[in-house]
C-alpha positions as CSV (number, residue, x, y, z in Angstrom):
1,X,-29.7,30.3,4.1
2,X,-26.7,32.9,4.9
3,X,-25.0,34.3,2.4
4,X,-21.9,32.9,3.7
5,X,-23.9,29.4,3.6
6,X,-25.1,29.8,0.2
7,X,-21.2,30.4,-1.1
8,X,-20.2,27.2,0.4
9,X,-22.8,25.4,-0.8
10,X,-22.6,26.7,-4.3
11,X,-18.6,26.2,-4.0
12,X,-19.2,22.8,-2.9
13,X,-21.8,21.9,-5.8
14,X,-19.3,23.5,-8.1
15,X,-16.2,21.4,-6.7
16,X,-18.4,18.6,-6.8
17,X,-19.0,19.0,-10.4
18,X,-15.6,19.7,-11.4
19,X,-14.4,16.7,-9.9
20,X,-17.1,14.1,-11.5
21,X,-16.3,15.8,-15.2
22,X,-14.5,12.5,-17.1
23,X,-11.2,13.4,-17.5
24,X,-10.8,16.0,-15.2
25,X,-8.1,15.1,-12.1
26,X,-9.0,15.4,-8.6
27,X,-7.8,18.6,-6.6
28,X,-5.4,18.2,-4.3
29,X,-8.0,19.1,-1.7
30,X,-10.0,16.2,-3.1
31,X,-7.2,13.9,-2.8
32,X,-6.0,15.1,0.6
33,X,-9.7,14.7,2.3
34,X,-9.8,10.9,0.6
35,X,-6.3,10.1,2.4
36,X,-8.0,11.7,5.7
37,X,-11.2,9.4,4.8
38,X,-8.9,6.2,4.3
39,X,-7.3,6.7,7.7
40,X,-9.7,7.0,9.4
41,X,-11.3,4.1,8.1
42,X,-11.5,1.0,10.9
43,X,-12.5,-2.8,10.4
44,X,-13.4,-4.4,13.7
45,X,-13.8,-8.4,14.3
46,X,-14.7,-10.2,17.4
47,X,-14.4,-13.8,18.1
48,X,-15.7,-15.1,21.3
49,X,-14.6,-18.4,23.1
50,X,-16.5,-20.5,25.7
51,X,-15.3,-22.4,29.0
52,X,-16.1,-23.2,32.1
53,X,-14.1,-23.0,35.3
54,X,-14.4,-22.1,39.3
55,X,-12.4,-19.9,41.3
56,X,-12.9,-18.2,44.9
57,X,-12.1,-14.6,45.7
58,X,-9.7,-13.2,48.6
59,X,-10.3,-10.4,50.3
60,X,-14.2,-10.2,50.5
61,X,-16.6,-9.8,53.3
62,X,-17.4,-13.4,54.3
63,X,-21.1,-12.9,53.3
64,X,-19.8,-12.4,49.6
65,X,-21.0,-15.1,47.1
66,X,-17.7,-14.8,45.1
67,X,-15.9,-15.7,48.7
68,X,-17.0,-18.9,48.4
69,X,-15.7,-21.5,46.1
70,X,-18.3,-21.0,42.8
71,X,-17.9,-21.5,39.1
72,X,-18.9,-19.9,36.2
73,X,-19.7,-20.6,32.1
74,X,-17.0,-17.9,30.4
75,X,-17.3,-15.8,27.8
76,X,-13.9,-14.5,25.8
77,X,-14.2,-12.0,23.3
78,X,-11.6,-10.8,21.4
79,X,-11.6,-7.6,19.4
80,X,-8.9,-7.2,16.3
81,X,-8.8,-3.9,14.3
82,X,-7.4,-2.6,11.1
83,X,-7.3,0.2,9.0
84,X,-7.4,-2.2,5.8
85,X,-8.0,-5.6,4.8
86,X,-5.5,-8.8,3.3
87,X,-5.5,-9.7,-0.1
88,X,-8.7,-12.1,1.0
89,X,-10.6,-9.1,2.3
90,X,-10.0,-9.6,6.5
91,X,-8.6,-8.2,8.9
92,X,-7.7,-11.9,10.3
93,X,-8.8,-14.9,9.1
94,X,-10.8,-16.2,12.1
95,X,-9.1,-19.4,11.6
96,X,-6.1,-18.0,12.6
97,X,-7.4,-17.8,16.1
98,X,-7.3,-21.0,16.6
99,X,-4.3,-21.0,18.9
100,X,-6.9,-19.0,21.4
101,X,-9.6,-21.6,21.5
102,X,-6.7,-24.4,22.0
103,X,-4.7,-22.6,24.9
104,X,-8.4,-21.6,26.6
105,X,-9.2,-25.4,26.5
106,X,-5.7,-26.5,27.1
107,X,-5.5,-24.4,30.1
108,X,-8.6,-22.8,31.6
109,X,-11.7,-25.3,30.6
110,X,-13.0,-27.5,33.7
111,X,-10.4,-25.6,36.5
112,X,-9.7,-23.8,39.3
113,X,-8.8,-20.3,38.2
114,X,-6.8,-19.5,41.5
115,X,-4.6,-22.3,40.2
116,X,-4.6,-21.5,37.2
117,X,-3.5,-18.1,37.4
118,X,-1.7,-18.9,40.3
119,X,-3.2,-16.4,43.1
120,X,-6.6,-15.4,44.9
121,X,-7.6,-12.4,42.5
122,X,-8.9,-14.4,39.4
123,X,-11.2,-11.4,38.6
124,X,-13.0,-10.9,34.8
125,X,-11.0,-7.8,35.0
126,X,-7.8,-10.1,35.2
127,X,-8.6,-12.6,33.2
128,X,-9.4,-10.0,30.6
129,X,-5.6,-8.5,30.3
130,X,-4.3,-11.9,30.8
131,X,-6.2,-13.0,27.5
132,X,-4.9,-9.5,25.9
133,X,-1.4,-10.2,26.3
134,X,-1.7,-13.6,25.4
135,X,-3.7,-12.7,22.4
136,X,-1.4,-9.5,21.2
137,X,1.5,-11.2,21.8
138,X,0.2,-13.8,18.7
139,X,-1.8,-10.7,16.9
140,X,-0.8,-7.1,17.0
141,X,-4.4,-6.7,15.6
142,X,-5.8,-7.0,18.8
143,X,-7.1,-3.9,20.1
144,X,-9.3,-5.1,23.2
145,X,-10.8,-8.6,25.3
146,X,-14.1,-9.0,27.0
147,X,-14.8,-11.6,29.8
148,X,-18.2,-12.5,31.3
149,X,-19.0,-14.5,34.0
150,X,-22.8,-14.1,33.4
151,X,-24.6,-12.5,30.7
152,X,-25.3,-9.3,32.0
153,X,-22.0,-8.8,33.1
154,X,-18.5,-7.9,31.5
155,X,-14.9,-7.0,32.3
156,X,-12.9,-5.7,29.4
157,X,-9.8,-4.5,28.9
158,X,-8.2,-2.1,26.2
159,X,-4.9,-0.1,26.5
């Protein structure tokens, strides 16, 4: 160990020390690196909804499978983060969400996604900042939304 080393690490055993002693206060560097550790602090949630739907794709070589009139079983997932928790310990209740499952089964179970959406681009990628607005509109929590079309694939989208 450098000398330099062994300093810092006899400094920091020794601030260490200080600090645990009952009745002695915390420094101020104490205090200032626990405000840096509690703001840096994150809780993340997810929530994912299901539905099914079909939609066609514009624009694609007539040989591509997503130019033809398909369907597939959706994934939604919505990501909400904050740096601390309500009185009941969450970031959201998940039962808040609710809204989001109603709207997804309201609107987007069992149809056509062109329709829906009202144009030829229904893309994960779309119908991943379409489900962020709606979503942190409602929440301000809301830091990010995943789609999938399959399970190996996923469109997300986080400002």
């Amino acid at each position: 160990m450098s000398a330099a080393a062994g300093i810092r690490h006899a400094t920091a055993k020794t601030a260490t020390f200080k600090q645990n002693q009952p009745g002695r206060r915390p420094s101020a560097i104490s205090r200032a690196w626990a405000r840096r550790i509690e703001s840096i602090q994150m809780f993340t949630i997810t929530k994912q909804f299901a539905f099914s739907a079909s939609h066609q794709l514009a624009g694609l070589d007539a040989d591509h499978p997503c130019s033809r009139l398909h369907g597939h079983n959706y994934i939604v997932e919505v990501e909400l983060r904050g740096a601390s928790l309500d009185a009941r310990g969450f970031v959201r209740d998940y039962r808040e969400l609710g809204p989001l499952k109603t709207m997804i089964d309201d609107v987007f179970d069992h149809r056509h996604l062109n329709e829906v959406l009202g144009h030829d681009h229904p893309t994960a990628e779309r119908l991943a900042l379409f489900f962020y607005d709606w979503a942190h509109d409602r929440w301000p929590e809301v830091t990010a939304v995943r789609v999938s079309e399959t399970p190996k694939t996923w469109a997300e989208y986080r400002p």
